[in-house]
N, C-alpha and C positions, 0 to 999 in steps of 0.2 A: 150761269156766269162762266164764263170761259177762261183756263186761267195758260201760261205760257211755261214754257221749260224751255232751260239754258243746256240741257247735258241730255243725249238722249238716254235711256233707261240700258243695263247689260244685256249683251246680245247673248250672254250665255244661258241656258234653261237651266232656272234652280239657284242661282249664286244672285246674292245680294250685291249691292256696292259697296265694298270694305276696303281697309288699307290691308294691302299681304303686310307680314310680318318683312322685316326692313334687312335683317338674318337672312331670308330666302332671297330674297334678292341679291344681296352679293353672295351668297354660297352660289348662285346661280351663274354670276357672271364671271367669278373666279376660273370656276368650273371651263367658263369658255375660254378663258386670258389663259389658262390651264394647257387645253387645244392649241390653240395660238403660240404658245411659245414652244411647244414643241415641232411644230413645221415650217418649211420655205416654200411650201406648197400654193402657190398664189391661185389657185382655182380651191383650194378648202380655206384660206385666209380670207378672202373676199365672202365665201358662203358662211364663214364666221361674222362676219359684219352683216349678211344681209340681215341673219337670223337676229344679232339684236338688235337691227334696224326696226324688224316685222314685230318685234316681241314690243320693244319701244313707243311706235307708234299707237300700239293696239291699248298699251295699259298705261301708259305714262299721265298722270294728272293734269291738273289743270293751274299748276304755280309756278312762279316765277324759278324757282332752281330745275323745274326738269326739263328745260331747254338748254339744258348743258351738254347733250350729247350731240345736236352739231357741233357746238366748239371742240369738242374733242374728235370730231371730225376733220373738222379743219386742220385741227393743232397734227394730226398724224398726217397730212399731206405735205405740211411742211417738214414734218422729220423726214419722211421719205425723200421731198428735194433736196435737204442739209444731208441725209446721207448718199446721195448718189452724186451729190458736189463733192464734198468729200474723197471721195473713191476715185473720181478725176484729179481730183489735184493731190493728194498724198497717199494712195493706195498702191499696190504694187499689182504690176496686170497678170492677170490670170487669163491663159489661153491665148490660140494665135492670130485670131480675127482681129486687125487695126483697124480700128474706123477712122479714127487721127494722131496726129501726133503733138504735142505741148512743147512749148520749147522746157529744158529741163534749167533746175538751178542745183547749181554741186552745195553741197551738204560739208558740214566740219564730220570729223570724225566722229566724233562721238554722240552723231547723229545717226550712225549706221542703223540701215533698215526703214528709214523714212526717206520715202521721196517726192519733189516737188515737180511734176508736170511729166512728162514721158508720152509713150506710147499709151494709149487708151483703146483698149481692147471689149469686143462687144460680150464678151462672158463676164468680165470685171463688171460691166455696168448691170448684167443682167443681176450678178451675184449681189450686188448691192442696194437692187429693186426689191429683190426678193427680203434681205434682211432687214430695210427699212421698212417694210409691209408687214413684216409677221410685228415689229413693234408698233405701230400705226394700228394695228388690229387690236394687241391691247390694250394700248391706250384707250381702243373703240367700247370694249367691253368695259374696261372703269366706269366708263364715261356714260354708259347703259347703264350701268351700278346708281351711276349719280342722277342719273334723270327717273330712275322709277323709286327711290329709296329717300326718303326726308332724312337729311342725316339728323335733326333732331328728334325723329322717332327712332332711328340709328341710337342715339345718344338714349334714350331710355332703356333699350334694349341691354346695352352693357351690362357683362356681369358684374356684381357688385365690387366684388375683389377690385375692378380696376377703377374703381373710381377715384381713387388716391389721384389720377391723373387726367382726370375727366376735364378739368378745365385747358388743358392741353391740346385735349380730343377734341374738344367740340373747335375751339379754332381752325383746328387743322381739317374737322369735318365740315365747316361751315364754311370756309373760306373761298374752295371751288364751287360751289352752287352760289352764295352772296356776288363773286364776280360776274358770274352770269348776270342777277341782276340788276349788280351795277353798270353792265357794262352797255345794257338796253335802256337804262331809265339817261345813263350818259349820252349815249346815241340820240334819244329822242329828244332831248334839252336843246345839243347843239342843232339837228332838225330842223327845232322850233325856231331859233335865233339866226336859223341863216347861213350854219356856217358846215364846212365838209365835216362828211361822218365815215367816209371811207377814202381809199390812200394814204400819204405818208404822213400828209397834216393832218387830216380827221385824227390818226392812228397819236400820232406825236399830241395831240393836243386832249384826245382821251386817255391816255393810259394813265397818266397818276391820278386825273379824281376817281379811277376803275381802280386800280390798286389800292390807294388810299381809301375809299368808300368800303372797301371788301374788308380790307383788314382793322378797320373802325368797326364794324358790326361784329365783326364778330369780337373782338377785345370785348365791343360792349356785352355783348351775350355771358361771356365766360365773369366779366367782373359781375353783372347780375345774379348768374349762379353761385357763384362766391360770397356776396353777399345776403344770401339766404342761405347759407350753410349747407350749400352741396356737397358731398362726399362727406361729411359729420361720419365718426367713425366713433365705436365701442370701446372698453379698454379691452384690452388683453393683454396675457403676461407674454412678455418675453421671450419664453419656450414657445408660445405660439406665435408669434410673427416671426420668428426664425424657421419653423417648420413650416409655414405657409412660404415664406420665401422663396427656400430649399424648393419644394414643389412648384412651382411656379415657376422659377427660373430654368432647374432642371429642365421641366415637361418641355416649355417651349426649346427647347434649346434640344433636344431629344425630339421634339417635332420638326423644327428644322431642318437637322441632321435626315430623319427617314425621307422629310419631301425632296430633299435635293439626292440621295439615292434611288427614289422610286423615279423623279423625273429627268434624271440624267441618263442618257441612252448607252451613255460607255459603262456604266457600271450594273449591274445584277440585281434587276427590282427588287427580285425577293428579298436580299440582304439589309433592305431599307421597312421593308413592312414590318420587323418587328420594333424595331427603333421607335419608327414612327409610331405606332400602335402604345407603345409603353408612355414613351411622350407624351403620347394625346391622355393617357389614364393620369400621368402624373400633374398633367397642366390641369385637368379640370377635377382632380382630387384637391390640388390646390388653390381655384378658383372658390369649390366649393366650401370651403375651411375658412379663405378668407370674405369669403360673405356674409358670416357671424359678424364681421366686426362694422358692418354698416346698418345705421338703425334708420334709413330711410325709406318710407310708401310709396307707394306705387300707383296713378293715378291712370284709373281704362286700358290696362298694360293692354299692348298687339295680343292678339294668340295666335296660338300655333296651330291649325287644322290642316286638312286633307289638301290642301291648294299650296300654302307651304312646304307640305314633304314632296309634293310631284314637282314644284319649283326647284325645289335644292337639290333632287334627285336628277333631271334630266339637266342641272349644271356637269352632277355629276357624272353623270353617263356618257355626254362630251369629253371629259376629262378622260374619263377610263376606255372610252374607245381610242383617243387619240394614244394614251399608252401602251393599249393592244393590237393597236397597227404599228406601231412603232418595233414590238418583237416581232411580230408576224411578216411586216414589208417595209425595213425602213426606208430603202428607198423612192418610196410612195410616199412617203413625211418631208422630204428631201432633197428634191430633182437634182440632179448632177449639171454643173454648167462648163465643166469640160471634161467631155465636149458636153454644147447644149444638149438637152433634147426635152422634148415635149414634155411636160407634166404628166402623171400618169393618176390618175383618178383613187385616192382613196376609199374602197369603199367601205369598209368599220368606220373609219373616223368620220366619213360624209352621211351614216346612218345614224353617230351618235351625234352631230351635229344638229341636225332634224329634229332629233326628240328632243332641244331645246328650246323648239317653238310651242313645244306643249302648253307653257305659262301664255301665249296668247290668247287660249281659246279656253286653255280648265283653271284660271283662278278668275277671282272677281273682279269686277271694273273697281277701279278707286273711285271713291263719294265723290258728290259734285254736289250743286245747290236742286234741288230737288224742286217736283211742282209746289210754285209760290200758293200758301192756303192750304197746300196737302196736312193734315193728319199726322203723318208718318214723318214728317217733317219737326224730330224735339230737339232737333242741336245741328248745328251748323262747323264749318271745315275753315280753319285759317288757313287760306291759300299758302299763304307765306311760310309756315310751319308745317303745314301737313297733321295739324294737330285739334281735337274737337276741343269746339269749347262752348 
């Protein structure tokens, strides 16, 4: 008896089909949003998209939210055209190349420094390509975040400490993947019935049941977990939720402080790495303190293995190369557009960009429905959730 298979089997030798832990994935794509917003470099910008284009395709499941990352495709094309509109009509021109001229409108005073039409100069529009692009780029990397990562396996992962605000979380984590697929089950409805599903009426005539549909699932999600006593908490005295607090807030806030030193290029990494470092000990000193006070189980928690640390790792190594090109050449991070000139090739930051394709090939495919009758077939994947049941 002959039997069929919907998914083919992992192309990698030795790795089973599992979900990676939902943590390595965005430390992954951070990592690259990381790269990204430290250049204007549109030839390492563009190889930051292809890389979680490649990464995307290779491991992305088979459910309805990880088709989120063309929309967030999309969605940074149009940043890029609102910002180089933009730049035409209220920018102030940089360099002496006119390509046209806008008739102007005189300003009150206390408008100074904002103008409406002028000269339009071809460095200004360049400047503006390039700034729209490095955002576009990470918005691309979120957007990879969102297509390989169930943010309800997301939501399990949470340290306990924060679950005081989990029902918060999970809407705001559900809400950009449920669009998604409200935004295709809407699509297909109108299809059926006849009526446009692209342009300004398609567009006008889907968005509130896509809005509306997105933010009804997920309310209903969060009052579900609500009403099964999600975040139920321990008592504790007094002295300890203040000193959990204290840690807490500190850490992050002392985390903060070191990332925007370490990632600002005017100021002196080093003087941010201890900050940051104390930070991160007092954020998860206090993460860890406030976890006593949650008495809830935990049901087939992700784990953590070898496929996770080389994920989160060659996020990171993007990141840290794009820092170390940064002291080493930062005009390599930065092209000069007056006067223009060429882009100059990276190459730390185009090496650590690379070794963020590693998660294509060294972690494991995510589960699919396996051969129908097999054996090895004892539990099944809700497409919808990312979750076995």
């Amino acid at each position: 008896m002959t039997t069929t298979a919907t998914r083919k089997p992992p192309t990698s030798v030795g790795l089973r089909g599992r979900w990676l832990h939902p943590v390595a994935w965005w430390l992954w794509a951070l990592g690259l949003a990381t790269a990204a917003s430290r250049t204007t470099n549109p030839a390492l910008l563009v190889l930051i998209v292809v890389v979680a284009g490649t990464v995307v395709a290779a491991r992305r499941p088979q459910a309805p939210w990880s088709r989120s990352f063309g929309v967030f495709l999309r969605l940074g094309l149009i940043i890029v055209a609102i910002r180089v509109v933009f730049q035409v009509v209220f920018g102030l021109p940089q360099g002496t190349t006119v390509l046209f001229t806008l008739p102007t409108v005189d300003l009150p005073d206390w408008l100074a420094g904002v103008r409406l039409g002028g000269s339009i100069t071809a460095e200004s529009l360049v400047f503006a390509l390039y700034d729209g692009l490095r955002l576009a780029t990470v918005l691309a990397c979120l957007g990879a975040a969102s297509s390989l990562a169930s943010p309800y396996r997301l939501l399990k992962a949470m340290p306990a400490a924060l679950y005081e605000v989990g029902v918060s979380v999970v809407v705001a984590l559900s809400f950009a993947p449920a669009l998604v697929t409200d935004l295709q089950r809407v699509r297909t409805a109108r299809r059926l019935r006849g009526r446009p599903t692209s342009g300004i009426r398609g567009l006008t005539g889907s968005a509130m049941p896509v809005f509306s549909g997105a933010l009804d699932r997920s309310i209903a999600l969060a009052a579900a977990m609500d009403s099964r006593g999600y975040g139920r908490m321990a008592d504790l005295s007094p002295r300890d939720r203040r000193i959990t607090a204290a840690l807490v807030l500190g850490g992050l806030l002392g985390t903060c402080l070191g990332l925007y030193v370490l990632l600002d290029g005017s100021i002196a990494a080093p003087a941010g790495l201890p900050v940051f470092l104390l930070g991160l000990a007092a954020a998860l000193l206090g993460l860890l303190r406030g976890g006593r006070r949650n008495t809830r189980t935990r049901y087939r928690p992700d784990p953590w293995r070898t496929p996770e640390w080389i994920t989160a790792a060659s996020g990171c190594a993007a990141a840290a190369a794009a820092v170390v090109q940064g002291i080493v050449d930062p005009s390599a991070l930065n092209p000069a557009v007056t006067p223009m000139t060429w882009p100059q090739v990276p190459i730390i930051a185009v090496v650590g960009t690379l070794i963020a394709l590693l998660p294509a090939w060294l972690t494991p495919e995510p589960p699919g429905i396996v051969r129908s009758g097999s054996a090895s077939d004892t539990s099944t994947t809700s497409p919808e959730t990312g979750v076995a049941v």
